[in-house]
TITIFI-812943 format. One record per atom (N, C-alpha, C): x, y, z; residue in one letter; residue number from 1. Coordinates in steps of 0.001 Angstrom, whole numbers, plus 500000, padded with zeros to 6 digits. Last residue first. Layout:
REM TITIFI-812943
(atom (X Y Z) "A" NUM)
...
//
This chain:
REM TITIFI-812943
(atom (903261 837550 626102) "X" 183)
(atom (903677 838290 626726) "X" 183)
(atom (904121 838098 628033) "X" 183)
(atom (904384 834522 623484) "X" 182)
(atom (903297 835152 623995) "X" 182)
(atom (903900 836007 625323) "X" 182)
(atom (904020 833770 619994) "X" 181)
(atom (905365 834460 620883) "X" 181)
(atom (903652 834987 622020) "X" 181)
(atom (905166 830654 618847) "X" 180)
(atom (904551 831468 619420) "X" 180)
(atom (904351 832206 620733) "X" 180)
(atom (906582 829196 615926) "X" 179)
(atom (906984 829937 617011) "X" 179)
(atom (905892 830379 617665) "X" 179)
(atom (906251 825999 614959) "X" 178)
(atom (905745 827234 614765) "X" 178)
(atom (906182 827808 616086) "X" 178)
(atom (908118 823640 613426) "X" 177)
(atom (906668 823840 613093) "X" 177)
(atom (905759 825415 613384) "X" 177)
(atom (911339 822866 613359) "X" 176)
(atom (910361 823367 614083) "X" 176)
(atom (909405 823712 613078) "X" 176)
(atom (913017 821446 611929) "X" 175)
(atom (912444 820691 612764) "X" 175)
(atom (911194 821341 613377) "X" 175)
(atom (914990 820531 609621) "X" 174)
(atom (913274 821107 609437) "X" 174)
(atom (912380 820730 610225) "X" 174)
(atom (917873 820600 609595) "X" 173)
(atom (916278 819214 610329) "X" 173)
(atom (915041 819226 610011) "X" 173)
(atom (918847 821916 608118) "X" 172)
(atom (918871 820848 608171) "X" 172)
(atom (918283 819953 608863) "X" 172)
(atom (917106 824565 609208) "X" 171)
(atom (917506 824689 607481) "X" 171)
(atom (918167 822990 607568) "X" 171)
(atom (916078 824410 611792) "X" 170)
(atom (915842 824514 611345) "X" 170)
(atom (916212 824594 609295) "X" 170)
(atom (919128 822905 613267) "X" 169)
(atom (916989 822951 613517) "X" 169)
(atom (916302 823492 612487) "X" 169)
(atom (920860 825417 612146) "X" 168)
(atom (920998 823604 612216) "X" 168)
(atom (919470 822985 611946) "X" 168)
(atom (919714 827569 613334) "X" 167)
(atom (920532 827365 612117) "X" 167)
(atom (919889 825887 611762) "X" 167)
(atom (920308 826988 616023) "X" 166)
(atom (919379 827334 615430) "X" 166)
(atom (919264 827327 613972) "X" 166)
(atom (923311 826125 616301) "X" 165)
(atom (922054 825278 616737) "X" 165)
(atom (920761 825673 615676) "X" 165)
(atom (923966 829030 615471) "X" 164)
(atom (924428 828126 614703) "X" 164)
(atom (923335 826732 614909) "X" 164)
(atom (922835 830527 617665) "X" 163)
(atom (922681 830729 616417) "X" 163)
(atom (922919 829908 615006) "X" 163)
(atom (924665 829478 619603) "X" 162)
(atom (923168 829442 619879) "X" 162)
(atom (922406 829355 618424) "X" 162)
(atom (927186 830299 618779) "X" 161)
(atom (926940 828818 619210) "X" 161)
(atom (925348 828771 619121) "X" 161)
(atom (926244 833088 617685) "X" 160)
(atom (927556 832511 618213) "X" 160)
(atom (927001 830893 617931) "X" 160)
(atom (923261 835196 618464) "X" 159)
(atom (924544 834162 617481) "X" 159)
(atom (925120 833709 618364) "X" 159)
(atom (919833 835169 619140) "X" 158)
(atom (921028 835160 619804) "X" 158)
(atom (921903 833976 618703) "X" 158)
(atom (917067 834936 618644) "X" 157)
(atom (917926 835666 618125) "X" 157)
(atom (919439 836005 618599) "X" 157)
(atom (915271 833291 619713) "X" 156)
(atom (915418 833387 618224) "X" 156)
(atom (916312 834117 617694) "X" 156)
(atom (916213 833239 622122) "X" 155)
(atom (916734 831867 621386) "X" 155)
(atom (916101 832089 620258) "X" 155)
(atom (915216 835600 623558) "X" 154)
(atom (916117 835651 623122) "X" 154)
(atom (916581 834043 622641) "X" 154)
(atom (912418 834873 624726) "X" 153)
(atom (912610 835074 623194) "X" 153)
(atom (914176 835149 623025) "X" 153)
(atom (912746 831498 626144) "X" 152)
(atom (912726 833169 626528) "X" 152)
(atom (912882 833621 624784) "X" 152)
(atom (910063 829157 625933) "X" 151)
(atom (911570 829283 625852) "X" 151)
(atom (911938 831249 625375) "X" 151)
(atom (908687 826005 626434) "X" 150)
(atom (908533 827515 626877) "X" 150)
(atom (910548 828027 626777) "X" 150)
(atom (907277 823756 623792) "X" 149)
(atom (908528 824119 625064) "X" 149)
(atom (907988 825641 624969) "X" 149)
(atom (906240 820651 622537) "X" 148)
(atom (906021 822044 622723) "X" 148)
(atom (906576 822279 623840) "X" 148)
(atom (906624 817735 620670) "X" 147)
(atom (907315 818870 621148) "X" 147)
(atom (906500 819929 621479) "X" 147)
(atom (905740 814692 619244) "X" 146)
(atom (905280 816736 619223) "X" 146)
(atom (906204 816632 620092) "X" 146)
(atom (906445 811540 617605) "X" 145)
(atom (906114 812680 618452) "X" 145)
(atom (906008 814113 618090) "X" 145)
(atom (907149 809542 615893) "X" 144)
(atom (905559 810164 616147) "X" 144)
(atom (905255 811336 616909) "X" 144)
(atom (909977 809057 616973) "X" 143)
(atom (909547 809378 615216) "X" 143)
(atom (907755 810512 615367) "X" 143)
(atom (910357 810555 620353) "X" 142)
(atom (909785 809771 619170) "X" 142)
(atom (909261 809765 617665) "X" 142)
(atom (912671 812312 621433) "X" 141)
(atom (911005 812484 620672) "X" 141)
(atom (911243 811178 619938) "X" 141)
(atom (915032 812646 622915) "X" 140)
(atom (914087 811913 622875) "X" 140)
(atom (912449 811910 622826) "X" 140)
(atom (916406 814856 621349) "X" 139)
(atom (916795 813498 621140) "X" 139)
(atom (915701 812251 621485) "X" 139)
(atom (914463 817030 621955) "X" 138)
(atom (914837 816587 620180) "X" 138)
(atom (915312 815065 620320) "X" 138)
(atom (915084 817431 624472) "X" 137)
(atom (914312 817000 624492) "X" 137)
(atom (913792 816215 622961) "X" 137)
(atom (918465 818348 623965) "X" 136)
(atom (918228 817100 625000) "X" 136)
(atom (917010 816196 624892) "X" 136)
(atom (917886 820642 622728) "X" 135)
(atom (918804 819574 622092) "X" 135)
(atom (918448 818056 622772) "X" 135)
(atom (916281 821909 624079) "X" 134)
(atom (915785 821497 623343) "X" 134)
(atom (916650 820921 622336) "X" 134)
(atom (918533 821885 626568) "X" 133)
(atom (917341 821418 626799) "X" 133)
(atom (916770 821297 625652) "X" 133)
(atom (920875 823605 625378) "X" 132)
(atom (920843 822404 625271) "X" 132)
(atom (919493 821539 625833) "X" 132)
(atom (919355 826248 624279) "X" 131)
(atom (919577 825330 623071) "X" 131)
(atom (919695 823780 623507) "X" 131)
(atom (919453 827308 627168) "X" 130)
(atom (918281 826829 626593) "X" 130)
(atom (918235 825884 625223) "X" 130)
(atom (921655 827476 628700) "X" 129)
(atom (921285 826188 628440) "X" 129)
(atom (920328 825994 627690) "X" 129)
(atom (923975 829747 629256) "X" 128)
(atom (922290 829677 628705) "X" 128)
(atom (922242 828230 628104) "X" 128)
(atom (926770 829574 629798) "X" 127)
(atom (925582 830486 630735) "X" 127)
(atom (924128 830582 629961) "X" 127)
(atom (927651 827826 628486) "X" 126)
(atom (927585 827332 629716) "X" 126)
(atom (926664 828183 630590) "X" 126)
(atom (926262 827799 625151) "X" 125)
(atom (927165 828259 626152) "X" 125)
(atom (926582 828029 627544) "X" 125)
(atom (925653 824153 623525) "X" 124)
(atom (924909 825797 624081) "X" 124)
(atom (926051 826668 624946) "X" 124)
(atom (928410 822950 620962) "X" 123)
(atom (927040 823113 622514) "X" 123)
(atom (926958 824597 622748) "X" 123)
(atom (928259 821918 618023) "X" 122)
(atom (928296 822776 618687) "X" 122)
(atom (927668 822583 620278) "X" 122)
(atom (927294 819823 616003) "X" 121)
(atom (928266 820725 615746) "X" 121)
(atom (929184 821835 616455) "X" 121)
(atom (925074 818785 616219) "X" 120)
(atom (925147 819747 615865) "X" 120)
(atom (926398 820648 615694) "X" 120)
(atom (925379 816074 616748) "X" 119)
(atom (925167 816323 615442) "X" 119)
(atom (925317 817468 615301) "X" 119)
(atom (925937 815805 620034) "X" 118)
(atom (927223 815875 618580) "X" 118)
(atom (926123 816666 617705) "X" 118)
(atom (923485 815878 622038) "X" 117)
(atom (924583 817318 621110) "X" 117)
(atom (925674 816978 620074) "X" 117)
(atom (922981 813369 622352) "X" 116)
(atom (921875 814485 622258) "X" 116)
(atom (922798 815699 621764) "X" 116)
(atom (925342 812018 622259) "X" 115)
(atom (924188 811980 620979) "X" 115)
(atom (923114 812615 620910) "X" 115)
(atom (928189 813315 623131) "X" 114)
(atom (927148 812666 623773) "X" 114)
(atom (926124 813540 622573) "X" 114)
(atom (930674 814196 622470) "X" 113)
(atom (930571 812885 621982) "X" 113)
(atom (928977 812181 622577) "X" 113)
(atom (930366 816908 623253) "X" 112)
(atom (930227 816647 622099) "X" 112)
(atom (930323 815330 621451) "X" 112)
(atom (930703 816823 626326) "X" 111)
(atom (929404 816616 625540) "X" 111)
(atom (928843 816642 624233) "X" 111)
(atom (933040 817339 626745) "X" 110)
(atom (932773 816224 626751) "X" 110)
(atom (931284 815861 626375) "X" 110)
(atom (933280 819877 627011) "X" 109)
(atom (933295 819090 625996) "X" 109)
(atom (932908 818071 625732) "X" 109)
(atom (930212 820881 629252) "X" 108)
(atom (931717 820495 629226) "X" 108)
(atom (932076 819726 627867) "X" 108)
(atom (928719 822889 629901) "X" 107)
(atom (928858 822852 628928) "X" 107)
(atom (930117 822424 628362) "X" 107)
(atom (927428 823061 632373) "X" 106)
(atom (928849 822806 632278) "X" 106)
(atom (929225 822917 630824) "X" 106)
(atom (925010 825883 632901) "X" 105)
(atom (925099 824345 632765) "X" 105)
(atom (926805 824606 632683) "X" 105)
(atom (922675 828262 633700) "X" 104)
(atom (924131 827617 633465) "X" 104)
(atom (923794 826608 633746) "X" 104)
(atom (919683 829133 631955) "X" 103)
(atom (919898 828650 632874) "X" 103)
(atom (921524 828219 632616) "X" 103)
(atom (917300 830735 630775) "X" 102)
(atom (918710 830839 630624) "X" 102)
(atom (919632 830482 631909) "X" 102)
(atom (914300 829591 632308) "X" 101)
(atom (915570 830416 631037) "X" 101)
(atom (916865 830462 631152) "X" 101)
(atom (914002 826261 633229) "X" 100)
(atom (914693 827319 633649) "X" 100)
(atom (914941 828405 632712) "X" 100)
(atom (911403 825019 630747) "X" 99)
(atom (912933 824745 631229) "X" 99)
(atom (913107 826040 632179) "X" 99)
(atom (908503 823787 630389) "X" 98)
(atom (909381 824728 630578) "X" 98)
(atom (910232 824954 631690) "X" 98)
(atom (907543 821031 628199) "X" 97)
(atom (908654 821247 629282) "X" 97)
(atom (908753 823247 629516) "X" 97)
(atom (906602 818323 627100) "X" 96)
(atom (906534 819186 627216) "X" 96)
(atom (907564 819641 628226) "X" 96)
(atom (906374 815640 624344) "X" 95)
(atom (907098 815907 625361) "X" 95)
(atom (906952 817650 625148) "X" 95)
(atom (905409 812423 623522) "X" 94)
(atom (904627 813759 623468) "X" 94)
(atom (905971 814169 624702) "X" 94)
(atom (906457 809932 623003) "X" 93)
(atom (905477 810372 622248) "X" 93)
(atom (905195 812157 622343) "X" 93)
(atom (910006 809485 623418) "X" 92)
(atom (908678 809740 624036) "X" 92)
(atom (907366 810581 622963) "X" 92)
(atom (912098 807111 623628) "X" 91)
(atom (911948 807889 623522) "X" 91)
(atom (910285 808584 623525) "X" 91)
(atom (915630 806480 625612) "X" 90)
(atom (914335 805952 625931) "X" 90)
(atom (913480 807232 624820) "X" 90)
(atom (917934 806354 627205) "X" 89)
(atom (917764 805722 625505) "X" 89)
(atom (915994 805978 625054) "X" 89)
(atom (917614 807938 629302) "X" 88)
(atom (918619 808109 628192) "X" 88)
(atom (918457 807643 627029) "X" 88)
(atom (916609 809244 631617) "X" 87)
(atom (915359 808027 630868) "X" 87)
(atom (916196 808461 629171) "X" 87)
(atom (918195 810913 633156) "X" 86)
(atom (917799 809434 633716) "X" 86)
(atom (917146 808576 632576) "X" 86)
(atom (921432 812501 632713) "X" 85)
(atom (920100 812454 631992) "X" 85)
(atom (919178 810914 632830) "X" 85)
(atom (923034 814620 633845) "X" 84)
(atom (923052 813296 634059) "X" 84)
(atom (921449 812947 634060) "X" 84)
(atom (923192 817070 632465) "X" 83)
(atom (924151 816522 633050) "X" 83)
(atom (924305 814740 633090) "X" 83)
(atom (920581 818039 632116) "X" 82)
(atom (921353 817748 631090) "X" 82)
(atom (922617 816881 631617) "X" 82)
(atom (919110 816850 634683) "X" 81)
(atom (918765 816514 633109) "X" 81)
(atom (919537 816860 632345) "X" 81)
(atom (919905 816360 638017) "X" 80)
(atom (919775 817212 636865) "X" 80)
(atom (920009 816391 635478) "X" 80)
(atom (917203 814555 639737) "X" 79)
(atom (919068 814179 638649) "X" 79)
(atom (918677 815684 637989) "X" 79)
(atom (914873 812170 640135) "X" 78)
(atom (915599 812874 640826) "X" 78)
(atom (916901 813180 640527) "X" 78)
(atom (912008 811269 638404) "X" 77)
(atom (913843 811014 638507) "X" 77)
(atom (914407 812373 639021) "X" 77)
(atom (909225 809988 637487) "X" 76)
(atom (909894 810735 637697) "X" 76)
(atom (911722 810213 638848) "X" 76)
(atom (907138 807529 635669) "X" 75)
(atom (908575 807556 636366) "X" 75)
(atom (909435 808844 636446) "X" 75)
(atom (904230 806202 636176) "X" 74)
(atom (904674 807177 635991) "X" 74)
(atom (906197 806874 636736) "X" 74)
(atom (902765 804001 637245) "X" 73)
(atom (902623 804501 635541) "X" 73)
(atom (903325 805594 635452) "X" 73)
(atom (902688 802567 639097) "X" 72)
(atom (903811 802073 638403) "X" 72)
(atom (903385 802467 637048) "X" 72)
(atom (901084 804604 640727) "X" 71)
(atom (902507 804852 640864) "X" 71)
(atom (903479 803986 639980) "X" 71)
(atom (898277 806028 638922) "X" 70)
(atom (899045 805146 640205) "X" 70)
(atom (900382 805481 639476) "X" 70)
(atom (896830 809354 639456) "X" 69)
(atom (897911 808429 638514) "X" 69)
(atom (898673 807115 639632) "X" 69)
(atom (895629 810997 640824) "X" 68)
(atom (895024 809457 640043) "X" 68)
(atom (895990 808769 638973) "X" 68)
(atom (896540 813059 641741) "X" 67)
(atom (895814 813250 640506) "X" 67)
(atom (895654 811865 640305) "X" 67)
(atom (898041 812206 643982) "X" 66)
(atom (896686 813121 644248) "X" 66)
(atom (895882 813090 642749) "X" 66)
(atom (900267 811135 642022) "X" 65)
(atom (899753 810031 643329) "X" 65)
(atom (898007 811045 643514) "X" 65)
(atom (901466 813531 641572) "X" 64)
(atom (900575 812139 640390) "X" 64)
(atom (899384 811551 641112) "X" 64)
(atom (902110 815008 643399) "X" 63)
(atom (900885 815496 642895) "X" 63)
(atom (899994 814788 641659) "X" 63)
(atom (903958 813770 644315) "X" 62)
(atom (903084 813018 645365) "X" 62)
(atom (901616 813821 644457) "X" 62)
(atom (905967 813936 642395) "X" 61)
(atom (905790 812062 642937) "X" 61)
(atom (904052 812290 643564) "X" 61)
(atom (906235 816799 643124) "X" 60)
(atom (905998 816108 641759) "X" 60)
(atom (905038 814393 642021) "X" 60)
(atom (907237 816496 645719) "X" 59)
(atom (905675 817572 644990) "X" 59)
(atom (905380 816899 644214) "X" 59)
(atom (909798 816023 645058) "X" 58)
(atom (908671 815267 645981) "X" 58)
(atom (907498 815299 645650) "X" 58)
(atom (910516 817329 643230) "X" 57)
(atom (910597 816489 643011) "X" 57)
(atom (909748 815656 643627) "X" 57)
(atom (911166 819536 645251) "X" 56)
(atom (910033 819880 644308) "X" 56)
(atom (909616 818373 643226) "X" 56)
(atom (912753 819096 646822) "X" 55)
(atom (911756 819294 647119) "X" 55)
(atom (910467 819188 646541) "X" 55)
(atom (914912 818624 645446) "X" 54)
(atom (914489 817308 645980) "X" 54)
(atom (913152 817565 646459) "X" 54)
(atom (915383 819720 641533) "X" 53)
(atom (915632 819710 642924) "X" 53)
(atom (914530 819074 644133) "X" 53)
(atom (915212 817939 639464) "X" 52)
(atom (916853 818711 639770) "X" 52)
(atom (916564 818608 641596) "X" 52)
(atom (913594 816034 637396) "X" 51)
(atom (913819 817346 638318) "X" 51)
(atom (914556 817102 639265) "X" 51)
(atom (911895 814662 634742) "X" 50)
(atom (913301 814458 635878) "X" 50)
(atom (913004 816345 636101) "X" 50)
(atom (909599 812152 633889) "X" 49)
(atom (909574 813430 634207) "X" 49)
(atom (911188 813450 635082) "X" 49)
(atom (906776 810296 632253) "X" 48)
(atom (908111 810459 632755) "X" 48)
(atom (908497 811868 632796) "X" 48)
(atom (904070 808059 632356) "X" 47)
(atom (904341 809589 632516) "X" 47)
(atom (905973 809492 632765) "X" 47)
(atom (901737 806048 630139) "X" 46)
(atom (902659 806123 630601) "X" 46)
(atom (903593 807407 630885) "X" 46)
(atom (899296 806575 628426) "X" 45)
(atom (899818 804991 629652) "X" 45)
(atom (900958 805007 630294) "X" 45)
(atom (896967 808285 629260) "X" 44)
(atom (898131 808789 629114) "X" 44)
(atom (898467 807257 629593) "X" 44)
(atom (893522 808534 627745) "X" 43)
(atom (894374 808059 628270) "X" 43)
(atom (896140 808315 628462) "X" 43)
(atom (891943 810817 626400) "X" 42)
(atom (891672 809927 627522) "X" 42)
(atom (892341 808934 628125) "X" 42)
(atom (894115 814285 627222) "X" 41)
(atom (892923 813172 625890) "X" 41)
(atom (892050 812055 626929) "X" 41)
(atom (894409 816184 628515) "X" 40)
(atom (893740 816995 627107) "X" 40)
(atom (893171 815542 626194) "X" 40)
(atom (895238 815437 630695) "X" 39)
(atom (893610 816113 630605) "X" 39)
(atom (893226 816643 629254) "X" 39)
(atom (897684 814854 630445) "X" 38)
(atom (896993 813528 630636) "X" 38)
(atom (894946 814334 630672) "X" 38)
(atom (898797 817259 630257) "X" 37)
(atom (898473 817275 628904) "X" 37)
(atom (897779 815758 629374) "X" 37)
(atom (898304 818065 632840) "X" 36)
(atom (897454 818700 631845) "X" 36)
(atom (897682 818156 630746) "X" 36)
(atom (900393 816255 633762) "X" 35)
(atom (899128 816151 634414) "X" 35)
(atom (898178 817018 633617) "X" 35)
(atom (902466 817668 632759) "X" 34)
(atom (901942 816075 632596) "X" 34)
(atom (900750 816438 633031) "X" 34)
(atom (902704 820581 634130) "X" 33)
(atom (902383 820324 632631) "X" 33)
(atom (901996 818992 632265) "X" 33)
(atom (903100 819969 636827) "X" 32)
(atom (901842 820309 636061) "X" 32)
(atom (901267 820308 635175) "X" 32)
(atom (905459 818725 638495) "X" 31)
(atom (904552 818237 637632) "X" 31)
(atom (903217 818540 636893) "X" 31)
(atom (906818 820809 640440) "X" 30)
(atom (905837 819973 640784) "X" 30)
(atom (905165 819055 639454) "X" 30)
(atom (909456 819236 637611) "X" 29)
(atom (909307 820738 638738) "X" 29)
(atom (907917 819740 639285) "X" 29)
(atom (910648 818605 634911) "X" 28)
(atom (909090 818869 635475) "X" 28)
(atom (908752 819284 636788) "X" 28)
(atom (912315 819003 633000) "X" 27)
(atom (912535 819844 634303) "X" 27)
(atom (910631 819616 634491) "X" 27)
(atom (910884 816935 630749) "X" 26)
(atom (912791 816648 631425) "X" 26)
(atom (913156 818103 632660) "X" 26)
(atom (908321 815340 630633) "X" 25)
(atom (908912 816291 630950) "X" 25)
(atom (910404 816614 631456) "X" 25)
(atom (906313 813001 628443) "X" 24)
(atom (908064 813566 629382) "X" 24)
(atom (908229 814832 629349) "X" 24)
(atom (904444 810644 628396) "X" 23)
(atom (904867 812242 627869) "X" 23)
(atom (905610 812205 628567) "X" 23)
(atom (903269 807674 626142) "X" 22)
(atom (904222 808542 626774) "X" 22)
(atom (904409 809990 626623) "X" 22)
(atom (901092 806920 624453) "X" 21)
(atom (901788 806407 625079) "X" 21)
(atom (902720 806431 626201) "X" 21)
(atom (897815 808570 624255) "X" 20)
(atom (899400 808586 624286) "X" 20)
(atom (900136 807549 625098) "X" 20)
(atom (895125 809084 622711) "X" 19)
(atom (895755 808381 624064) "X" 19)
(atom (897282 809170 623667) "X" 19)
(atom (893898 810529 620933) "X" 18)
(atom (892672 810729 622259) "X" 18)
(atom (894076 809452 623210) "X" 18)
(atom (895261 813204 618519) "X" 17)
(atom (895466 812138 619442) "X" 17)
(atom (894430 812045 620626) "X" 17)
(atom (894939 815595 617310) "X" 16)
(atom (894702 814598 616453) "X" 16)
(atom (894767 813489 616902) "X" 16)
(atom (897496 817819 619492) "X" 15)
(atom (895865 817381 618648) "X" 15)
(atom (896414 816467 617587) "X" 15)
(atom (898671 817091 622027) "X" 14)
(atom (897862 816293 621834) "X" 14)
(atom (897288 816173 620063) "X" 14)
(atom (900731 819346 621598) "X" 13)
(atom (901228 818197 621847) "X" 13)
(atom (899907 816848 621612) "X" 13)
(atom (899081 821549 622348) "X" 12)
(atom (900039 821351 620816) "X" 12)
(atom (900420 819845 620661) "X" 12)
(atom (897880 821095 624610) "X" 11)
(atom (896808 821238 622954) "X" 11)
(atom (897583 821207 622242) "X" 11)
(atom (899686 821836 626546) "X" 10)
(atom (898831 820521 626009) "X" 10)
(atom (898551 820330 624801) "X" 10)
(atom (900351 824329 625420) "X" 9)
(atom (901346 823089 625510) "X" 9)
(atom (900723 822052 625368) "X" 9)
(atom (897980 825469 626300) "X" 8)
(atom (898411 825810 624857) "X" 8)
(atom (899518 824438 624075) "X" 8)
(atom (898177 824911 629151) "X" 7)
(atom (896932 824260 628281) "X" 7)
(atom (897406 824562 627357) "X" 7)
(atom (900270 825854 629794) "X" 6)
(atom (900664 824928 630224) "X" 6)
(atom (899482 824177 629104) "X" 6)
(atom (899388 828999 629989) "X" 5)
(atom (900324 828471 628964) "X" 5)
(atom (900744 826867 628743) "X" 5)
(atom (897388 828753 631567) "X" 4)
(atom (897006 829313 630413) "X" 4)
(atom (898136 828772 629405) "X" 4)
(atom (898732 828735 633715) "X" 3)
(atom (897952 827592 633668) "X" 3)
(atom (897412 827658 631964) "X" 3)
(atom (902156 828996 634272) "X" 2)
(atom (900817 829772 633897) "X" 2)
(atom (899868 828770 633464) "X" 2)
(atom (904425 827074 635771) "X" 1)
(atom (903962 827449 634443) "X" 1)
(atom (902517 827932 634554) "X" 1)
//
């Protein structure tokens, strides 16, 4: 993530806050975005983060460890995230993330009895996951929490299933706060 865009993320997610309890990243990759938004206040007590793949996962573990985060404050998880979610019940003050774009997933039925996607009515199609990552990250926000995500423009404007999500989020959740579209 662009270092420029990763600080915008911070700053959405922090203002009006100097701690946090918890941030999560659900594809945190080397871990950059935590580690910037633990620079936007003065305390972060607690970091969680899952990534897919083993290398970069490592990166992740070892770029806390270099940034001064000891090790029983932060819990990254080795697992793809929609599939097989690690920090499931669990929910989080501040959560950032940019996801893969349009990334395949299984988009197996069987995920309409799972509580990050029933309510809506619908899952993302199997060849663009982006609805289900901010289905996934919606579930675990905390009453108190922000949200800020990186997400390709086509999820403001794509129907079918996608459109309907969107739909949903916004005219029955009144969930989102502000689009911003950058090049």
């Amino acid at each position: 993530t662009p270092q420029q865009v990763s600080s915008v993320l911070a700053q959405l997610v922090t203002v009006g806050k100097d701690k946090l309890k918890s941030v999560y990243d659900p594809t945190c990759g080397s871990g950059s975005l935590l580690l910037r938004v633990a620079k936007e206040v003065t305390d972060v007590s607690a970091f969680y983060g899952q990534e897919m793949n083993p290398t970069t996962y490592n990166l992740c573990r070892m770029n806390m460890i270099m940034h001064d985060v000891h090790y029983k404050r932060f819990d990254i998880k080795n697992e793809d995230t929609l599939e097989r979610p690690q920090h499931y019940d669990m929910r989080f003050e501040a959560i950032v993330a940019n996801p893969p774009f349009s990334a395949n997933w299984s988009a197996s039925p069987l995920f309409m009895t799972d509580d990050r996607f029933s309510e809506y009515g619908k899952l993302a199609p199997s060849s663009k996951a982006d609805y289900a990552f901010i289905q996934h990250m919606l579930y675990h926000l905390a009453e108190n929490g922000v949200m800020a995500v990186v997400m390709p423009h086509g999820v403001l404007f794509r129907g079918a299933a996608e459109g309907h999500i969107r739909k949903y989020l916004i005219e029955e959740k009144n969930y989102l706060d502000a689009v911003i579209g950058l090049p």
